[in-house]
C-alpha positions as CSV (number, residue, x, y, z in Angstrom):
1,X,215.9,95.2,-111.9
2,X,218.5,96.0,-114.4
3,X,221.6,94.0,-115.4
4,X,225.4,95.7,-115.9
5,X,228.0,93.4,-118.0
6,X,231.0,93.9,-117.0
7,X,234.1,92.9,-119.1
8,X,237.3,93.4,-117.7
9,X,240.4,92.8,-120.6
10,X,243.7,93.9,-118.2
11,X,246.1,91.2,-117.7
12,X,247.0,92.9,-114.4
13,X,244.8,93.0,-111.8
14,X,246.7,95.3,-108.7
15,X,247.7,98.6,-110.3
16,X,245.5,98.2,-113.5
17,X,243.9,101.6,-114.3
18,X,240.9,100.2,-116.6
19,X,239.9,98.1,-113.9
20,X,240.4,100.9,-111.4
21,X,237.8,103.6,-113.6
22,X,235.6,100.3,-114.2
23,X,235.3,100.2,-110.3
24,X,234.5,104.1,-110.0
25,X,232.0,103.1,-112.9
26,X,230.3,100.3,-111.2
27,X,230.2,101.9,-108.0
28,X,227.9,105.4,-109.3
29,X,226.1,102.7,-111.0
30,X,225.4,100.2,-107.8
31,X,224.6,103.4,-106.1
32,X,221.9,104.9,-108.0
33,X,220.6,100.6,-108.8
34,X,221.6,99.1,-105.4
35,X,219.2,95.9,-107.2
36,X,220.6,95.9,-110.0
37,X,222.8,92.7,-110.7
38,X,226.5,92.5,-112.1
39,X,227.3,90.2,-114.7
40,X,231.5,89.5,-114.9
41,X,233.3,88.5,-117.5
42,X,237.3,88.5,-116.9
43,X,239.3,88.1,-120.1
44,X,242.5,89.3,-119.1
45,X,241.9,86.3,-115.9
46,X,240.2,84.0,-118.1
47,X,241.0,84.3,-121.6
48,X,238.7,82.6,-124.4
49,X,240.0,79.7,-126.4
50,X,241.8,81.6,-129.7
51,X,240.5,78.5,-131.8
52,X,236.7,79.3,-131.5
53,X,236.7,82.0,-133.8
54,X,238.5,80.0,-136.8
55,X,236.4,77.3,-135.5
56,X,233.0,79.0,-135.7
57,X,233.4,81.1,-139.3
58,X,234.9,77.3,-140.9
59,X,231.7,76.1,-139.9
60,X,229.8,78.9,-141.4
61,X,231.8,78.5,-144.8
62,X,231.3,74.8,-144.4
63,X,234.8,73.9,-144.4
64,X,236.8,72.0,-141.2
65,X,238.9,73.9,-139.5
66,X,242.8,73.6,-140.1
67,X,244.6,71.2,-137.8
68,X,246.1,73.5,-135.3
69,X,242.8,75.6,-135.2
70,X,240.6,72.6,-134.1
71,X,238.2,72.2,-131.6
72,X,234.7,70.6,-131.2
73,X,232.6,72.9,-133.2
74,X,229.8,72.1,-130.5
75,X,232.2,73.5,-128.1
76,X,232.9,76.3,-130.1
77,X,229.3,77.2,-130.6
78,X,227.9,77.1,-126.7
79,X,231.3,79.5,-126.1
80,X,229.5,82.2,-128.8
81,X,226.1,81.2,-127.8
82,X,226.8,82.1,-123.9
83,X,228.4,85.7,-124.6
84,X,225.7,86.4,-126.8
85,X,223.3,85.8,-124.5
86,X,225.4,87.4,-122.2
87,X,225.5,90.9,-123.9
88,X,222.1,90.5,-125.1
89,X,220.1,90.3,-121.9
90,X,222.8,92.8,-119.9
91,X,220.6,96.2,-120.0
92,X,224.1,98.3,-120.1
93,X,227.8,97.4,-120.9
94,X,230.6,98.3,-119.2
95,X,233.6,97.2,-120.9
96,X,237.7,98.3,-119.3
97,X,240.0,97.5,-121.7
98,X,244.2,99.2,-121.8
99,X,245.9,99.6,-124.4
100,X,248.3,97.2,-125.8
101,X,250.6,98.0,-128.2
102,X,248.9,100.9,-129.7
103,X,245.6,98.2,-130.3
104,X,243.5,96.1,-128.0
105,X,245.1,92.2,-126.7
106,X,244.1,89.3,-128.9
107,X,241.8,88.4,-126.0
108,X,239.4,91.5,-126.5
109,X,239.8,90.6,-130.2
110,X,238.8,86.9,-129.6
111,X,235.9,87.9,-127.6
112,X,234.6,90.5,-130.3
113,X,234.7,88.3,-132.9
114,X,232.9,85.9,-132.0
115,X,230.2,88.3,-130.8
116,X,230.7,89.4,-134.3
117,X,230.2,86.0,-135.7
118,X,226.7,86.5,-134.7
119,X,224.6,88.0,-137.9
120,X,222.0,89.1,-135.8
121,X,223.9,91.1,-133.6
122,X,225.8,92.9,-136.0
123,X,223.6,92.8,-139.3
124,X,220.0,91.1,-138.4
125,X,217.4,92.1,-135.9
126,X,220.7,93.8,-134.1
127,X,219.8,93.8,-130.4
128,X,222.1,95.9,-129.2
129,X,220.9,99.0,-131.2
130,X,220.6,102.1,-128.2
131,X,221.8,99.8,-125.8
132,X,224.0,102.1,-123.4
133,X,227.8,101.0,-123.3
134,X,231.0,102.5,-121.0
135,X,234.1,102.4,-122.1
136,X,236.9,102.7,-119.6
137,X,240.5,102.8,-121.5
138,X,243.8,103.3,-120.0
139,X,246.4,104.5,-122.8
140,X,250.2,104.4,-121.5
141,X,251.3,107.4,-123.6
142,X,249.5,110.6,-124.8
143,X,247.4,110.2,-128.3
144,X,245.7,113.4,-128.3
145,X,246.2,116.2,-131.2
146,X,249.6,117.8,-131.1
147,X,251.1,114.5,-129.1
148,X,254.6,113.0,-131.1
149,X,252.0,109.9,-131.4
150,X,248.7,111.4,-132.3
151,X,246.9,108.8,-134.3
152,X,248.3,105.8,-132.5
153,X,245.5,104.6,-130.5
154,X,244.1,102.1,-132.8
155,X,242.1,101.0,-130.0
156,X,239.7,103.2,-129.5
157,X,238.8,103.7,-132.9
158,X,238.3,100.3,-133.4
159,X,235.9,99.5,-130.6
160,X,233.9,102.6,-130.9
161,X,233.3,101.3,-134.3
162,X,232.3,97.6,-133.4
163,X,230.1,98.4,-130.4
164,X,229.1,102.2,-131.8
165,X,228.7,101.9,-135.6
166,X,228.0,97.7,-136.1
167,X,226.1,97.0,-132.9
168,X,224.7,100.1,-132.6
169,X,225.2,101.0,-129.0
170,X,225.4,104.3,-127.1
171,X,228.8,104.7,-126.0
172,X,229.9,107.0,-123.6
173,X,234.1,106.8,-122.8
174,X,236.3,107.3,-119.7
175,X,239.8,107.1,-120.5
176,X,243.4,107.6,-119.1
177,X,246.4,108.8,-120.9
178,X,250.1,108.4,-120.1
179,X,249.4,105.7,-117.1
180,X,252.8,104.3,-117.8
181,X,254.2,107.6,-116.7
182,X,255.2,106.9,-113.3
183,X,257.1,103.7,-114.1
184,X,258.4,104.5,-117.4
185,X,262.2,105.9,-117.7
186,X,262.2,109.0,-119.7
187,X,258.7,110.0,-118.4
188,X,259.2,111.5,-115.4
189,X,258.4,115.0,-116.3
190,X,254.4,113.5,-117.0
191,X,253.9,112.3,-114.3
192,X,252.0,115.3,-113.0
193,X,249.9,114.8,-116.0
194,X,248.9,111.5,-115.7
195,X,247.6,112.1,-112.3
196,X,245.3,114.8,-113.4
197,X,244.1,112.7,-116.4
198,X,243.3,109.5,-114.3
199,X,241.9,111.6,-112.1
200,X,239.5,113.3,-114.4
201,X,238.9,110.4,-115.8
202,X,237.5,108.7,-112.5
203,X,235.1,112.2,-112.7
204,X,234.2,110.9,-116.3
205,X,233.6,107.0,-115.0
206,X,231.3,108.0,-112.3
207,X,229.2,110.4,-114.2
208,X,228.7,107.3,-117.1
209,X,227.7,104.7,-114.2
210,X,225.1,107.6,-112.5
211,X,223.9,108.6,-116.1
212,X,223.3,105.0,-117.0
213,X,221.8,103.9,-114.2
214,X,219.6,106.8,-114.1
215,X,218.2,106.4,-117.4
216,X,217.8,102.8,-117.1
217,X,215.8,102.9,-113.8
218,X,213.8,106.0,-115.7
219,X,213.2,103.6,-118.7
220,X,211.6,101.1,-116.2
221,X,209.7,103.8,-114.3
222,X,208.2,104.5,-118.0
């Protein structure tokens, strides 16, 4: 049986396109792994506390945390120990996160750095090497070559390098451009476009979650 962690980073829940591909994502994968078991983490619902970070790397440095940074470093540490764990013993990722203001929300950030806090995962025995992760992105404008913003998205970038390059982990991405079309003044002539991106990248979601699942339930087989 094979577990899928699912971290959902959208402040919105109706109308949220990263939770929407996540769905189409967890659905191909539930279909080919009917066992398998769905972990949830909601940080757009419930975001972590922003002192544990500053909390945890004080503690590493040996130094107490500034006032209005404070909490019970015992706190702090079962926070960092649960997601590890959490991550670690998931057998895929599947991780919906928009796009907020060209960058992911401080409660993605929070969340990754105190994975990142974790020397094993990012620079020790590093658990997560091969492990298979799915990205589902919703981007509210178009990024891609030849766009007026080309080069925007710092999003992306940056979490294809935490979970690609420092955990190590096999990323595959399903991602929607110019969602905001449709509610956006000065965007109407898009919105045709953002239709056909979202819905290729549904196509894209559901392919991961059937890929994954398939090679997981192979790997077991094995």
């Amino acid at each position: 049986m094979s577990t899928l962690l699912r971290v959902d980073a959208s402040i919105r829940l109706d109308g949220s396109v990263s939770r929407a591909l996540a769905d189409s994502a967890e659905a191909a994968w539930k279909a080919e792994h009917p066992d398998g078991v769905v972990v949830r983490r909601d940080l757009g619902q419930h975001p972590l506390p922003a002192t544990a970070w500053p909390t945890l790397a004080a503690a590493q440095l040996g130094q107490e945390p500034v006032e209005s940074d404070r909490m019970p470093l015992a706190e702090a540490q079962a926070i960092a120990d649960e997601l590890t764990a959490e991550i670690v013993n998931a057998d895929a990722v599947l991780l919906a996160v928009p796009m907020y203001n060209y960058g992911i929300a401080q409660n993605v950030k929070t969340w990754i750095d105190v994975l990142v806090i974790d020397k094993d995962l990012a620079f020790g025995s590093r658990p997560l090497v091969g492990k298979p992760a799915i990205f589902a992105i919703a981007r509210g404008g178009g990024y891609g070559p030849g766009s007026p913003k080309h080069g925007w998205d710092h999003a992306t970038p940056y979490l294809e390098r935490i979970f690609g390059d420092v955990f190590g982990m096999n990323i595959r991405t399903a991602a929607a451009e110019l969602t905001l079309a449709p509610v956006t003044p000065g965007m109407e002539e898009l919105i045709d476009a953002s239709k056909v991106s979202e819905s290729e990248a549904h196509v894209e979601a559901e392919n991961h979650g059937t890929v994954v699942a398939r090679e997981l339930i192979g790997g077991q087989a094995a």
